[in-house]
MMTF fields as JSON, N, C-alpha, C and O atoms, coordinates in Angstrom:
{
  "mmtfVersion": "1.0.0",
  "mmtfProducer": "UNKNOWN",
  "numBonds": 359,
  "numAtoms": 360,
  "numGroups": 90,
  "numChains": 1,
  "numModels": 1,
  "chainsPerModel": [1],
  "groupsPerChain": [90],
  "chainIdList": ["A"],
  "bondAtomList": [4, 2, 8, 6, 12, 10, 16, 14, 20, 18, 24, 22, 28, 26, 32, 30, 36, 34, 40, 38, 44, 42, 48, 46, 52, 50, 56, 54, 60, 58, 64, 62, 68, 66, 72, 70, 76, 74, 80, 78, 84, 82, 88, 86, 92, 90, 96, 94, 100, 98, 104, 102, 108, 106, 112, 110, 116, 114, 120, 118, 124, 122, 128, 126, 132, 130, 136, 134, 140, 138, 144, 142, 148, 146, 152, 150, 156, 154, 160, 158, 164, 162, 168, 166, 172, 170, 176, 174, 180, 178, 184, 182, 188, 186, 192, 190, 196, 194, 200, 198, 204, 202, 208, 206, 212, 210, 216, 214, 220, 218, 224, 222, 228, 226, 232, 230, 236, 234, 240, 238, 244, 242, 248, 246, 252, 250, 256, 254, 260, 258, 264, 262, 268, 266, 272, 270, 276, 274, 280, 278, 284, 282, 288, 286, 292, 290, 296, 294, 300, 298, 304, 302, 308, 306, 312, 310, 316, 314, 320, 318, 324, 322, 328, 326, 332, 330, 336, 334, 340, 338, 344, 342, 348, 346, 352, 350, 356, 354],
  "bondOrderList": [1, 1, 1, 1, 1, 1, 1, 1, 1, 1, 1, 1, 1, 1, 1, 1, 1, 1, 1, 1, 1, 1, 1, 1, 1, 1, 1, 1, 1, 1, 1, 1, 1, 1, 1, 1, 1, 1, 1, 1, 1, 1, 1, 1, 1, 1, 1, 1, 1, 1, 1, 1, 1, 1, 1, 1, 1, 1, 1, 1, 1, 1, 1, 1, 1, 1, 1, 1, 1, 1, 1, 1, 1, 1, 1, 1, 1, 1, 1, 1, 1, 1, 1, 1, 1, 1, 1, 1, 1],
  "groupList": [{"groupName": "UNK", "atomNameList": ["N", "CA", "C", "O"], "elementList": ["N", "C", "C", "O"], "formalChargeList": [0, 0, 0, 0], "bondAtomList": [1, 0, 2, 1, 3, 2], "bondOrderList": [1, 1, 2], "singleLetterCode": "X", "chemCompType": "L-PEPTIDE LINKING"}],
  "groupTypeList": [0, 0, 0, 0, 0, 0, 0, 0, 0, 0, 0, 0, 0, 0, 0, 0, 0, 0, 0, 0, 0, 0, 0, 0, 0, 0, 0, 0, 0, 0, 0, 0, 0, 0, 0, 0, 0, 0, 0, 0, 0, 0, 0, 0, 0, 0, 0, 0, 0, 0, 0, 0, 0, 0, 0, 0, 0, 0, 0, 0, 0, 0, 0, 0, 0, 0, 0, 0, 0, 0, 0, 0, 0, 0, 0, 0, 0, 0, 0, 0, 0, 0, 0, 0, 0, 0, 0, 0, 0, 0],
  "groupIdList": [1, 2, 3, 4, 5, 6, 7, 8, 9, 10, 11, 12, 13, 14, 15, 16, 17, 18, 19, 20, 21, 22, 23, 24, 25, 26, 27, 28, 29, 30, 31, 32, 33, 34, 35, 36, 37, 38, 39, 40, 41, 42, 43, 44, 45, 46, 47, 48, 49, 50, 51, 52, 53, 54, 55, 56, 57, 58, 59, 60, 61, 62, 63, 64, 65, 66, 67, 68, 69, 70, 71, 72, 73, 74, 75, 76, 77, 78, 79, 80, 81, 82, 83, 84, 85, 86, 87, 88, 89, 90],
  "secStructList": [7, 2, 2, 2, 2, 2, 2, 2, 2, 2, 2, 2, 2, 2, 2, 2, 2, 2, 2, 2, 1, 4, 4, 4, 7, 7, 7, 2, 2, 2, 2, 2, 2, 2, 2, 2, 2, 2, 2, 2, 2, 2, 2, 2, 2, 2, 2, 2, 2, 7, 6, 6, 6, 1, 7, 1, 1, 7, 7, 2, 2, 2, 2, 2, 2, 2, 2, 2, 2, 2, 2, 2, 2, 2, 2, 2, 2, 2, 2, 2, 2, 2, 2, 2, 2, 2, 6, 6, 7, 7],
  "xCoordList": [1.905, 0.607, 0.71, -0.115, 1.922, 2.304, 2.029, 1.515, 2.3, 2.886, 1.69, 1.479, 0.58, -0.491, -1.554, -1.875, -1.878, -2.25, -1.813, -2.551, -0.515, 0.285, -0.093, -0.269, -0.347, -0.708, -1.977, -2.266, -2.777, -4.286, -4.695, -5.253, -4.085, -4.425, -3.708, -4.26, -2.34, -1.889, -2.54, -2.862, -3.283, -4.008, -5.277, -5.784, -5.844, -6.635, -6.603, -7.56, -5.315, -5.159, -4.92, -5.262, -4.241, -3.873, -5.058, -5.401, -6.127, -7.178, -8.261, -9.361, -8.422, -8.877, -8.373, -9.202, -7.338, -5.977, -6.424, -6.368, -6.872, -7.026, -8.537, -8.78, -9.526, -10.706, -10.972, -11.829, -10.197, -10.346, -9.441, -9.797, -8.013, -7.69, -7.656, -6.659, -8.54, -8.938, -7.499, -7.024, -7.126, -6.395, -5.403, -4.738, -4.366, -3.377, -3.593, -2.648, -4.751, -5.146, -4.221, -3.856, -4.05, -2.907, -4.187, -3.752, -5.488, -6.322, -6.363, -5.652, -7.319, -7.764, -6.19, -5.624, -5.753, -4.348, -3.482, -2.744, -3.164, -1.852, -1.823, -0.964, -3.207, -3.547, -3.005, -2.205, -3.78, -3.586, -1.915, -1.205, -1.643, 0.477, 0.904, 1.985, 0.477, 1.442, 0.947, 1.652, 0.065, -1.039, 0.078, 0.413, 0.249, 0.666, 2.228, 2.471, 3.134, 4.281, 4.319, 4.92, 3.72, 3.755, 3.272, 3.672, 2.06, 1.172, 2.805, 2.981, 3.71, 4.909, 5.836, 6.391, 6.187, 6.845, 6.557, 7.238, 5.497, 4.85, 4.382, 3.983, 4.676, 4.789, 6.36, 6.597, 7.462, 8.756, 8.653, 8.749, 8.466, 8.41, 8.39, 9.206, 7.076, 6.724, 7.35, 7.173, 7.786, 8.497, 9.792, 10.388, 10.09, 11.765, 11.454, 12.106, 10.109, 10.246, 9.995, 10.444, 8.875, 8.457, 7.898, 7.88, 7.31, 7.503, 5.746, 5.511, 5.12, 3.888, 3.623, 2.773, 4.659, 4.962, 5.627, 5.328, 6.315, 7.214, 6.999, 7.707, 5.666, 5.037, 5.285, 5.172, 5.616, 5.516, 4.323, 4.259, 3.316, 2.564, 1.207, 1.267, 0.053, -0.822, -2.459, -3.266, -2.314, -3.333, -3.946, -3.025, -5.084, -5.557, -4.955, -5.505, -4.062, -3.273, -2.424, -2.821, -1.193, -0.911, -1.466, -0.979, -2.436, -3.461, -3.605, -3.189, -4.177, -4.368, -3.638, -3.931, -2.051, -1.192, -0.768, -0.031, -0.824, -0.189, -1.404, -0.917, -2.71, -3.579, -3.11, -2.739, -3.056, -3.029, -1.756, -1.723, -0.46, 0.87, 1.16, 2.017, 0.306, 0.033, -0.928, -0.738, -2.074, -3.026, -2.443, -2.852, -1.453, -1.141, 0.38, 0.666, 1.083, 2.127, 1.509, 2.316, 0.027, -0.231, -0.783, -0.439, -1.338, -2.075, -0.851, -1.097, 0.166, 0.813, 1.841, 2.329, 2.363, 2.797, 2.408, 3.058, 0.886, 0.308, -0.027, 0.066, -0.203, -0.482, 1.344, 1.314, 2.504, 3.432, 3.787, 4.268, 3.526, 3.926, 3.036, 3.593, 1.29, 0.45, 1.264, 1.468, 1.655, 2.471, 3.356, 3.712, 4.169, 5.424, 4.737, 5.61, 3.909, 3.02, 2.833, 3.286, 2.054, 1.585, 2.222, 1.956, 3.251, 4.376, 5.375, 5.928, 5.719, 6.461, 5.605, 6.011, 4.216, 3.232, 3.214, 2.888, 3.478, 3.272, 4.85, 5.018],
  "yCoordList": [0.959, 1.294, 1.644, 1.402, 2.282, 2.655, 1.417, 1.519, 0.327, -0.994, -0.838, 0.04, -1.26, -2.133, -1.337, -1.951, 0.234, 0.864, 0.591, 0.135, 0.894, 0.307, -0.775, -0.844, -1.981, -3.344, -3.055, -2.766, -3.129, -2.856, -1.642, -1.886, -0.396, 0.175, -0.26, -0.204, -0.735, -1.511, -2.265, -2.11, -3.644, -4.595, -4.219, -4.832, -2.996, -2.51, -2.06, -2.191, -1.232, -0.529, -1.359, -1.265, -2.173, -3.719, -3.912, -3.529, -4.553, -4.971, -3.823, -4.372, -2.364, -1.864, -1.557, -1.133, -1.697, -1.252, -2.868, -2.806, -4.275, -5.339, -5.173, -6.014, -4.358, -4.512, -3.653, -4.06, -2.324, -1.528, -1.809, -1.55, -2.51, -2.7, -4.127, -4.831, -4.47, -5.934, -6.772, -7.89, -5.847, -7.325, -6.818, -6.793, -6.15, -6.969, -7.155, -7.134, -7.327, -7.935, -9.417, -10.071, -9.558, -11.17, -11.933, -13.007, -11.923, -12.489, -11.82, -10.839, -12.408, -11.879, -11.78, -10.91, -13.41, -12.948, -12.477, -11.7, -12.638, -11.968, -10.437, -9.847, -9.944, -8.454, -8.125, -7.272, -9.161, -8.656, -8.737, -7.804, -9.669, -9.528, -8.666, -8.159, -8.23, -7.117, -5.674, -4.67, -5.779, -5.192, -4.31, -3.182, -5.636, -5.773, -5.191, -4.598, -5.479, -5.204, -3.475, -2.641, -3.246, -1.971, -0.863, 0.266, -1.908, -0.409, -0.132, 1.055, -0.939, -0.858, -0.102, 0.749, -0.553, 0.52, 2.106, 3.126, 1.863, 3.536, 4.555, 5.719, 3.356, 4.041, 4.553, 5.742, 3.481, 3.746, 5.3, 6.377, 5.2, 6.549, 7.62, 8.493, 7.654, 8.526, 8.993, 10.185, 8.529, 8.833, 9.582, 10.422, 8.852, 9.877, 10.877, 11.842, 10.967, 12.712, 13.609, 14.699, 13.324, 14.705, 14.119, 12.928, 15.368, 15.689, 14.736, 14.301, 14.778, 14.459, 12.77, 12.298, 12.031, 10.793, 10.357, 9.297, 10.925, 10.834, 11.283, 11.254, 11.689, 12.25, 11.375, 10.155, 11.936, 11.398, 11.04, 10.253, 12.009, 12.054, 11.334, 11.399, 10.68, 9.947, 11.311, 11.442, 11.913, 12.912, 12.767, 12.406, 12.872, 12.894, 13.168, 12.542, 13.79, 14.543, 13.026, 12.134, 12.812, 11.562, 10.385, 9.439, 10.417, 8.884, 9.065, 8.176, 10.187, 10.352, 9.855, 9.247, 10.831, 10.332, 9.381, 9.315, 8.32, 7.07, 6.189, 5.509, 6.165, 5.419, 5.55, 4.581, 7.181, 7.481, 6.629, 5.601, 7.445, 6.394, 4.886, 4.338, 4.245, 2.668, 2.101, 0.985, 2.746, 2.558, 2.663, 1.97, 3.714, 4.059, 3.161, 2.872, 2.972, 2.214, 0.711, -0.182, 0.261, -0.985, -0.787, -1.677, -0.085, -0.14, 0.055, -0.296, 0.444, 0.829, -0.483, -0.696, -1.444, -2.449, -3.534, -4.276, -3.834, -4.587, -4.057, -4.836, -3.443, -2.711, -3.072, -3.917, -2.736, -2.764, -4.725, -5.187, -5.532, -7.098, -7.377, -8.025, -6.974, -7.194, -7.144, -8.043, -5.904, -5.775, -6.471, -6.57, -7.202, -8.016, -9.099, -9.487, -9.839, -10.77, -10.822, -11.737, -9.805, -9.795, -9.569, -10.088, -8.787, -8.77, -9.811, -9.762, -10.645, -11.943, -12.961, -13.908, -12.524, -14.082, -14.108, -15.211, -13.164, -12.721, -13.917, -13.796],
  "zCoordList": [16.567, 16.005, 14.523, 13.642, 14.423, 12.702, 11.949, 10.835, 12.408, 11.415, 11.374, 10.537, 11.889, 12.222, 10.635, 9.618, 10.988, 10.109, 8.786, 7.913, 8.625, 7.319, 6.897, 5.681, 7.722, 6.781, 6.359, 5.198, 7.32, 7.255, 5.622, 4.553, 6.19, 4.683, 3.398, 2.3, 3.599, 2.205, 1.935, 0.757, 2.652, 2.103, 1.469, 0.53, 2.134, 1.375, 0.415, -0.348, 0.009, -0.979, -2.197, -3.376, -1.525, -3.015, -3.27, -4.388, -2.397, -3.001, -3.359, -3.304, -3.726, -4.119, -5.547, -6.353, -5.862, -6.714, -7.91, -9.138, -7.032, -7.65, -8.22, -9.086, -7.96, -8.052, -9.335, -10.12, -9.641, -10.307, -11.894, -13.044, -11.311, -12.379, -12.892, -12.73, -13.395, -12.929, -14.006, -13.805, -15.039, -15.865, -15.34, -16.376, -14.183, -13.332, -11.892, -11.104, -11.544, -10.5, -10.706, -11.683, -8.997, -8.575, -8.1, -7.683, -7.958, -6.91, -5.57, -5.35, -4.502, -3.421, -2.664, -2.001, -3.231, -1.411, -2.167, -1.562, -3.559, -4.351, -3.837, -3.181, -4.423, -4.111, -2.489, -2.106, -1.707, -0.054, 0.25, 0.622, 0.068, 0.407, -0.805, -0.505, -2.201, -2.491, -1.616, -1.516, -1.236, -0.637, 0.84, 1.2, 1.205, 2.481, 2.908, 3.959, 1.927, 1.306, 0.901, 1.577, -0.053, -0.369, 0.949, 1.233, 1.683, 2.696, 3.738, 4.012, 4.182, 4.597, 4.242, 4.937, 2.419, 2.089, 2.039, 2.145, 1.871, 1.922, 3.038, 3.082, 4.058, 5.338, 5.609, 5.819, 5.582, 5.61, 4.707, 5.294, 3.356, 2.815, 2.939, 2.643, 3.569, 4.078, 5.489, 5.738, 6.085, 7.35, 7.137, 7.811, 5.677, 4.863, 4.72, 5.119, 3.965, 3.665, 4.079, 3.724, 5.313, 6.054, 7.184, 7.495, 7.934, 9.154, 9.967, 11.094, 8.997, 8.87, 9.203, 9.958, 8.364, 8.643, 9.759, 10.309, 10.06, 11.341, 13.007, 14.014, 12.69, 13.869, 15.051, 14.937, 16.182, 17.462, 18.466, 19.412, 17.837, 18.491, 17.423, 16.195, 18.165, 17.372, 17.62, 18.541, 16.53, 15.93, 14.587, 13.855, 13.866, 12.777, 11.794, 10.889, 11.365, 10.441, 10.43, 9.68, 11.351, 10.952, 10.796, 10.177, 11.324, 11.297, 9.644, 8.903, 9.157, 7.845, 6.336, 5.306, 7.22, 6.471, 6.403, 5.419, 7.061, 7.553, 6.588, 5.685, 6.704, 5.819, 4.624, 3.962, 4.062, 2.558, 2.212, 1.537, 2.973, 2.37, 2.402, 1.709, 3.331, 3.024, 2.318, 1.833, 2.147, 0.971, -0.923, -1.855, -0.954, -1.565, -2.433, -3.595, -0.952, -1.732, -1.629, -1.887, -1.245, -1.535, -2.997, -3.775, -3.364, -4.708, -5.678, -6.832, -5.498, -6.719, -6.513, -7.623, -5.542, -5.635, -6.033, -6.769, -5.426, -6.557, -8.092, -9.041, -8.17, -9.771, -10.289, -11.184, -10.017, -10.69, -10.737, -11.772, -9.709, -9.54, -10.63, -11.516, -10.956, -11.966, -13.288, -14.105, -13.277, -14.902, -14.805, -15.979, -14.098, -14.528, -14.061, -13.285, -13.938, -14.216, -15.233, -15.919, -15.74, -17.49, -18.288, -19.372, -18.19, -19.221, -19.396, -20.495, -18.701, -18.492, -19.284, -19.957, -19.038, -19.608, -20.552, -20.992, -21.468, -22.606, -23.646, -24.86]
}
């Protein structure tokens, strides 16, 4: 159930992350697979550092955390692939 959340809010998070910062936005699917990639890593992450991520049990508090840290490492993975997009084009 972890994964599933993780993609779902990374892809979101890429493509919210693509909407706002529009000049390193990748496009709709660039955004959704860095999207997708990062909501993963930021679940793994989060599971390293605390207790919150790693929960055994499926309660609000982790449902929470589990959105924020895949939302989160989707927006900042697409946002960082954007800049070495744009900095390369250059």
């Amino acid at each position: 159930m972890e994964w599933i959340i993780a993609l779902i809010s990374g892809a979101i998070g890429g493509n919210l992350a693509g909407g706002v910062l529009k000049n390193l936005s990748l496009g709709n699917i660039g955004n959704t697979i860095a999207g997708l990639v990062g909501g993963v890593g930021g679940m793994q992450l989060m599971a390293l550092l605390g207790p919150a991520g790693a929960a055994s049990s499926f309660d609000i508090g982790s449902l929470i955390s589990q959105v924020a840290a895949g939302g989160a490492g989707g927006g900042l993975v697409m946002a960082i692939i954007g800049q070495l997009k744009k900095t390369m084009g250059k």
